[in-house]
Structures are given as C-alpha cells and as structure tokens.
C-alpha positions as a Python dict, from the first residue, in 0.01 Angstrom:
ca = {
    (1, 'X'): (0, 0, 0),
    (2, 'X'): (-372, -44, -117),
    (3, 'X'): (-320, -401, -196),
    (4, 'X'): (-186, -490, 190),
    (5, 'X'): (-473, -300, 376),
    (6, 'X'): (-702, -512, 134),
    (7, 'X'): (-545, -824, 195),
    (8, 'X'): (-537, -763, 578),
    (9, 'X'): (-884, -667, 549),
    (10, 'X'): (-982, -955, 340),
    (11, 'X'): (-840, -1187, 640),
    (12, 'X'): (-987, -993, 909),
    (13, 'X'): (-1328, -1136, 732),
    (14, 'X'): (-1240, -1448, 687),
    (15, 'X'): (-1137, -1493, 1075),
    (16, 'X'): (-1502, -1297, 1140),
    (17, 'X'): (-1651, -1563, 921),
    (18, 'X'): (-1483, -1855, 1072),
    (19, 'X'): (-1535, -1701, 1451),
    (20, 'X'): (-1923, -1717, 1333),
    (21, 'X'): (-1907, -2056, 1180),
    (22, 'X'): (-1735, -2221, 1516),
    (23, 'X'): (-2044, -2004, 1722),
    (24, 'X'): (-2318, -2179, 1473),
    (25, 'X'): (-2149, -2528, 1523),
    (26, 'X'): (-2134, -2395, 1890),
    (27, 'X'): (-2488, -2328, 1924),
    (28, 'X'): (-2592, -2676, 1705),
    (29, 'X'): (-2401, -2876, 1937),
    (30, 'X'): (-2637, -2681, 2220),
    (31, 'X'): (-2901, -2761, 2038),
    (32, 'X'): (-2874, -3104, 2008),
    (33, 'X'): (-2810, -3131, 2377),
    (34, 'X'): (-3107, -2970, 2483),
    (35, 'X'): (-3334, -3144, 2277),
    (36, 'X'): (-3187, -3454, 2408),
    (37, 'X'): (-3224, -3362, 2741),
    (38, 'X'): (-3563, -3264, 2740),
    (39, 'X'): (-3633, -3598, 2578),
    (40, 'X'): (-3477, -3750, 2892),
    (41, 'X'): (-3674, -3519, 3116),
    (42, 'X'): (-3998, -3641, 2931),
    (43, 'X'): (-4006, -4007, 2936),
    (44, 'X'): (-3899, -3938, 3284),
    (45, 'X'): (-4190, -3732, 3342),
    (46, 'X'): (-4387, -4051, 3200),
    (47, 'X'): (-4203, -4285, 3446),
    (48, 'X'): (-4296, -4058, 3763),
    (49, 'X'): (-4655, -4040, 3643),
    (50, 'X'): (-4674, -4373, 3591),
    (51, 'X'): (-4544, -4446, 3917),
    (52, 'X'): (-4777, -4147, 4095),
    (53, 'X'): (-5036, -4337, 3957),
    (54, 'X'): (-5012, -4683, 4079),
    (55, 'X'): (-4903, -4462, 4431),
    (56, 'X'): (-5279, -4320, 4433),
    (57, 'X'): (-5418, -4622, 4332),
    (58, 'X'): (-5239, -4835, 4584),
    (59, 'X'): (-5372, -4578, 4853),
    (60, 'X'): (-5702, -4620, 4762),
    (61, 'X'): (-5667, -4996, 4798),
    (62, 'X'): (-5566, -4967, 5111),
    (63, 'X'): (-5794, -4672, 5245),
    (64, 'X'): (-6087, -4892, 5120),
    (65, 'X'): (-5920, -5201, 5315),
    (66, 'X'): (-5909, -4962, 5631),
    (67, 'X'): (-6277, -4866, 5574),
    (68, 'X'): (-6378, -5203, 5584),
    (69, 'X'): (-6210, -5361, 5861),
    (70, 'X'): (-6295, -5046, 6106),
    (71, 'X'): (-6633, -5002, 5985),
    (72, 'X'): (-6759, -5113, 6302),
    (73, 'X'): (-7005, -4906, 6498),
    (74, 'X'): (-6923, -4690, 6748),
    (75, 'X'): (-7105, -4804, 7122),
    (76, 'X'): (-7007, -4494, 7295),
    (77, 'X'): (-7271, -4681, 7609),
    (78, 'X'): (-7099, -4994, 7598),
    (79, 'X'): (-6744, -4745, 7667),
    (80, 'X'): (-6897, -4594, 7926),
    (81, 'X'): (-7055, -4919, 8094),
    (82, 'X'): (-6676, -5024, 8089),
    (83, 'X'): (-6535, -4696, 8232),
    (84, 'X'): (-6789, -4725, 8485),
    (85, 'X'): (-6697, -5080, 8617),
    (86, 'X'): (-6325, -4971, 8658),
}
C-alpha cells in the first residue's frame, strides 16, 4: 500500500514540475516578446522625434519667411486718410 501512495505521490511531482516548466517557457516566450516590442516602440520613438524635429524646424522656416515678408510698418495715418476719403 506504501509503495502506491509513493508512486502516486512521486507523479503528482513530476506533473507539479512539468506544470512549472511549461509556466517558465510560458513566461520566456513573454519575455522575449516584450523586449521585442519595446525595441519596436523605441526606434519608433526615434522615427517620431526625428520627424518632430524637422516639424519644428520647418515651422521656424516658415515663421521667419512670414516675418520677413510682413515686416512692413504699420501707417495707422495713411488707414485713416483712406477711411476718411470713403
């Protein structure tokens, strides 16, 4: 009687062990996903900072542009000689 409730017991542990092995291979496979993924999420991190940064600089351009063709002074008597005539 001894040796069945060892036996039984004996391959209660060995389905524990191989329950824990599948949840290590389990978690590995996680793992490896993860780290993978976050690798995609950095270079495109890089890609949208790269791209934010020609977006600034391309705004600048053209705020400078905009500066410089209505840097013109403001003639708020010549507006009102005009207003006047009307």
């Amino acid at each position: 009687m001894l040796f069945y409730v060892v036996t039984c017991l004996a391959l209660i542990l060995t389905g524990i062990a191989g329950l824990q092995m599948a949840y290590m291979f389990y978690l590995d496979r996680l793992d490896r996903e993860r780290k993978k993924r976050l690798r995609q999420l950095e270079r495109r991190c890089k890609a949208l900072a790269y791209r934010l940064e020609q977006a600034e600089r391309r705004i600048e351009e053209q705020d400078t542009l905009l500066e410089n063709y209505y840097n013109e002074p403001d003639d708020d008597e010549n507006w009102a000689d005009i207003i006047e005539d009307r």
